[in-house]
N, C-alpha and C positions, 0 to 999 in steps of 0.2 A: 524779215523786216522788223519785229519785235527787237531785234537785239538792238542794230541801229537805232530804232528811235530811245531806248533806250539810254545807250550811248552821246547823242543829242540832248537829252534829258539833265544827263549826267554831269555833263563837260560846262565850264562857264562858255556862253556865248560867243564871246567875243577875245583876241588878242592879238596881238602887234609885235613886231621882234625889231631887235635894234640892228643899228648900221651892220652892214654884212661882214666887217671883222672881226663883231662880239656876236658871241653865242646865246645873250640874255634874250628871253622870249618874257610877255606878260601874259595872266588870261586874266579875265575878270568878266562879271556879270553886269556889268552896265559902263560905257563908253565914257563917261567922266571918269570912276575912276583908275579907268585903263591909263586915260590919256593924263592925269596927275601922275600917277603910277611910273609912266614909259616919260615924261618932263622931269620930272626926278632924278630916274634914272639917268638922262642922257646928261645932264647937269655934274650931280653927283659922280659918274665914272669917268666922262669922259672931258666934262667943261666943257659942253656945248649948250646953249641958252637956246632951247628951239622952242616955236609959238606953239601952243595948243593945238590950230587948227590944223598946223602942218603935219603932228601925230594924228589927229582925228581923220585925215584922208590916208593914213598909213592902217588905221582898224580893219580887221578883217574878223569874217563870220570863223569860229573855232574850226568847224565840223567841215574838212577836204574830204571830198571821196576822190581819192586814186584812180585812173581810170580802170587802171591793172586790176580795181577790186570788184568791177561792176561785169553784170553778168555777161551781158552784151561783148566784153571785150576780153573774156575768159571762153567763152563760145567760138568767137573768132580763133583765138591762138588756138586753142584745141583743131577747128578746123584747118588751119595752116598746117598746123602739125602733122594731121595726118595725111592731109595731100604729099606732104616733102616724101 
């Protein structure tokens, strides 16, 4: 658990990715300048004029756990496994 929170520590809080045909992601440590950051952005590459608040319900917290990486569902697949 030490490495995760670590890992958590680490990582900026918060990031947002752009429309799902560009590959550009943002991270950053506080939601303003994400959402300057990703308004910018969508401007600058693409010439699209989008509001602030409609990036700010696109922020999401950095840190996914996978389910594949949680113990619970590594326990399970082990036990499938070996019933097969």
């Amino acid at each position: 658990m030490g490495l995760l929170r670590d890992i958590v520590k680490s990582s900026p809080p918060f990031y947002v990715s752009c429309v799902p045909d560009c590959d550009y992601e943002a991270e950053a440590r506080d939601e303003r300048t994400l959402v300057e950051t990703m308004t910018a952005h969508m401007w600058e590459e693409h010439r699209l004029p989008v509001d602030p608040l409609d990036v700010r319900e696109m922020v999401r917290p950095t840190h996914r756990i996978s389910h594949r990486e949680t113990n619970a569902s590594l326990s399970a697949e082990s036990h499938v496994s070996s019933r097969s």
